[in-house]
C-alpha positions in Angstrom: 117.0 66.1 146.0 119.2 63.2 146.6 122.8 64.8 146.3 124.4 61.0 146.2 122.7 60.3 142.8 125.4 59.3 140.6 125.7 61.2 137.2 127.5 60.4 133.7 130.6 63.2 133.2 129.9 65.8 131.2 130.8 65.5 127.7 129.9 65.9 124.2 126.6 63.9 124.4 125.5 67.0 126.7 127.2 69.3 124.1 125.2 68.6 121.3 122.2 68.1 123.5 122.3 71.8 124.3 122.8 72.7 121.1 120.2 70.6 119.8 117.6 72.6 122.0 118.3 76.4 120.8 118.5 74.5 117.1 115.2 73.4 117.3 113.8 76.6 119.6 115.1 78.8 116.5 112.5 77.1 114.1 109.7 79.0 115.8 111.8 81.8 116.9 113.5 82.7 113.7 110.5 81.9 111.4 108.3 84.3 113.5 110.9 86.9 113.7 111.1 86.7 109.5 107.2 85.8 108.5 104.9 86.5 111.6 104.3 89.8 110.4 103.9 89.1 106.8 101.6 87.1 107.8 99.3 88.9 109.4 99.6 92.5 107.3 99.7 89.9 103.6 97.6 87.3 104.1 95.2 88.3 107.5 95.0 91.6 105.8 96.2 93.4 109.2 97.0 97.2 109.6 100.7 97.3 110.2 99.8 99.2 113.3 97.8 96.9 115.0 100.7 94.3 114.5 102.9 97.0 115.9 100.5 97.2 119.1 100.0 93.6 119.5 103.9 93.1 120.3 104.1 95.8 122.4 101.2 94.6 123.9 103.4 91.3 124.1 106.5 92.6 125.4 104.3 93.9 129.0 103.0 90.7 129.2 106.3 88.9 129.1 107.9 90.9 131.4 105.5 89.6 133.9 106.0 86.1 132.3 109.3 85.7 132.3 110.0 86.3 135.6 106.9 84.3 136.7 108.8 81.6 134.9 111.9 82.0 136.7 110.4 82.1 140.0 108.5 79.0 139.2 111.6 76.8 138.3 113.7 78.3 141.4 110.8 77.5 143.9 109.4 74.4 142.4 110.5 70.7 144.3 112.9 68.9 141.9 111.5 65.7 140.6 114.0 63.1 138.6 114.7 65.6 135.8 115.7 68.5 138.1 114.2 71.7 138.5 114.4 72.3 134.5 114.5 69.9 132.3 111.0 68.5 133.5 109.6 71.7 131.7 111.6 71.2 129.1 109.9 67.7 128.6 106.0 69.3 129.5 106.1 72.2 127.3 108.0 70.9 124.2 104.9 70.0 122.0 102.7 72.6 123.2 105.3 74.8 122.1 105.7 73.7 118.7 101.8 73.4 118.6 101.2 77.1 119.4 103.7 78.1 116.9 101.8 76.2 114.5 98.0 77.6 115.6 99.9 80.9 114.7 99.5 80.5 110.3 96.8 79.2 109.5 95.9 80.6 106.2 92.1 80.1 106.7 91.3 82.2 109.1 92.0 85.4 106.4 88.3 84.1 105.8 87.0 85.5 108.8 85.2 88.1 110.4 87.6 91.5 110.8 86.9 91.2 114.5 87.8 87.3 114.7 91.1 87.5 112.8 92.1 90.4 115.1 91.0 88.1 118.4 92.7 84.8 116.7 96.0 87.3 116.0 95.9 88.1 119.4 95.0 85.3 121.7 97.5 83.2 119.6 100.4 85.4 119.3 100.6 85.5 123.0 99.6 82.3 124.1 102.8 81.2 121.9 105.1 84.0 122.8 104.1 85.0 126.4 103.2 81.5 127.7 104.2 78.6 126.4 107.1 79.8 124.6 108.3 81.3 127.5 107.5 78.2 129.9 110.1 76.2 127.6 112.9 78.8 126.9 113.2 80.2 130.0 114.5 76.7 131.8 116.3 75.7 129.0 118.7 78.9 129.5 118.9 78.2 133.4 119.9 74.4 132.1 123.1 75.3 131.0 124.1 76.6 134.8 123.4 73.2 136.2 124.8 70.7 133.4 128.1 71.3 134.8 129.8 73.4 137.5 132.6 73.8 135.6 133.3 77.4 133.8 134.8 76.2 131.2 131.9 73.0 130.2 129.3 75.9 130.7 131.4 78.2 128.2 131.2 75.0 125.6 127.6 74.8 126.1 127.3 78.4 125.2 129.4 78.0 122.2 127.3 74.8 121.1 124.1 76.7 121.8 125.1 79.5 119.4 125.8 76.9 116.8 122.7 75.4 117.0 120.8 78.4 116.9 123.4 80.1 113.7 122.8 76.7 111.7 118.7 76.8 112.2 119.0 80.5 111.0 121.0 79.2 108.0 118.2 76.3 107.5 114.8 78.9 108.0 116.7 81.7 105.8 117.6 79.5 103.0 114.8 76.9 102.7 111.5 78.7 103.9 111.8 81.9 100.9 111.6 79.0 98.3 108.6 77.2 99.3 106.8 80.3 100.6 107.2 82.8 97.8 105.3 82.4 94.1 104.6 84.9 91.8 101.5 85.8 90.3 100.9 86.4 86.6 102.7 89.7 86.7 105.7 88.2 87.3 105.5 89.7 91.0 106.6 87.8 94.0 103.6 87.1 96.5 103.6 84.9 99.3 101.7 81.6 99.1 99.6 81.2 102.0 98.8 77.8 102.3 102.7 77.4 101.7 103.0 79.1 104.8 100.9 77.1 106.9 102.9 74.1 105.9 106.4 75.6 106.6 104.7 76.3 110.1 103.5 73.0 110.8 106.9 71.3 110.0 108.7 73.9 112.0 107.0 73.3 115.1 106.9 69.9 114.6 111.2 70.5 114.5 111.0 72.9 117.5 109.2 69.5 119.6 111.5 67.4 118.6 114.6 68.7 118.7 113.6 70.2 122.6 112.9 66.8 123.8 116.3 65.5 121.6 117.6 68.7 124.6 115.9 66.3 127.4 116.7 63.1 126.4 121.0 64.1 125.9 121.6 66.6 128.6 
């Protein structure tokens, strides 16, 4: 890399940046963590068992992933955008695609056998792969924005605020649209509700990641 490439000082542009990537990251991460498994046991009709082995299942595979990932971005030749921002940039959309492929309400029409392969083969693509192709340099950006302790402390605060206010956004906004109740008066959850919220969070998750490239 050419060391004599003069760079803009660090700042709040690159503050907000930062933020701006865990904000949108949360949009896929939050709203899987709080519907991924309603999902697939309410409207997949899954045995809360076989969800239970799928993320174990998911949880081998990333640790082999993960550090996969790491190595990847240590070893790979630095192009214009460093060594991780340029994945930052690649992986965005198919990110927030993946997250998306992961609700669609139709596939409760299946075969038993093909929603258990589409529950599978998603659910890790998102979360083992491409997920992890995209969160894994954007933590490692923060140590190379700035080699000051004190501008890398910022960007920690700022990350936490991006992620605290997507939480705020997915907890208060998604139970409105996704939740109905059926002529009992009992609250069920609207799949085809669900499918939306999913594409307009990943659609977020893109964005705001490549808002993370374009200001850091």
């Amino acid at each position: 890399m050419n060391t004599d490439t003069k760079q803009r000082p660090f700042g709040l542009r690159d503050k907000i940046g930062y933020a701006s990537g865990d904000f949108g990251n949360d949009f896929a991460f939050v709203f899987a963590n709080t519907y991924l498994t309603v999902f697939y046991t309410d409207v997949l009709g899954m045995a809360g068992t076989l969800v239970g082995t799928l993320f174990l299942l998911a949880r081998f595979v990333d640790a082999f992933t993960d550090v996969t990932m790491g190595r990847i971005c240590d070893t790979c030749e630095p192009t214009k955008d460093g060594r991780f921002r340029r994945w930052i940039k690649i992986m965005a959309v198919p990110m927030g695609i993946a997250s998306m492929l992961m609700y669609l309400y139709f596939v409760r029409d299946w075969p038993y056998g093909a929603r258990v392969a589409y529950m599978f083969i998603t659910y890790i693509f998102w979360g083992s792969f491409v997920y992890t192709a995209c969160n894994i340099p954007y933590g490692c950006l923060a140590s190379v924005i700035s080699n000051v302790p004190k501008d890398r402390a910022s960007l920690s605060t700022y990350r936490t605020v991006g992620a605290v206010l997507c939480a705020l956004i997915v907890g208060m906004v998604t139970p409105r649209i996704v939740y109905g109740t059926n002529a009992d008066g009992q609250s069920i959850i609207l799949p085809e509700k669900l499918t939306l919220m999913a594409v307009i969070y990943g659609i977020f998750a893109a964005v705001f990641y490549l808002v993370c490239y374009k200001m850091t």
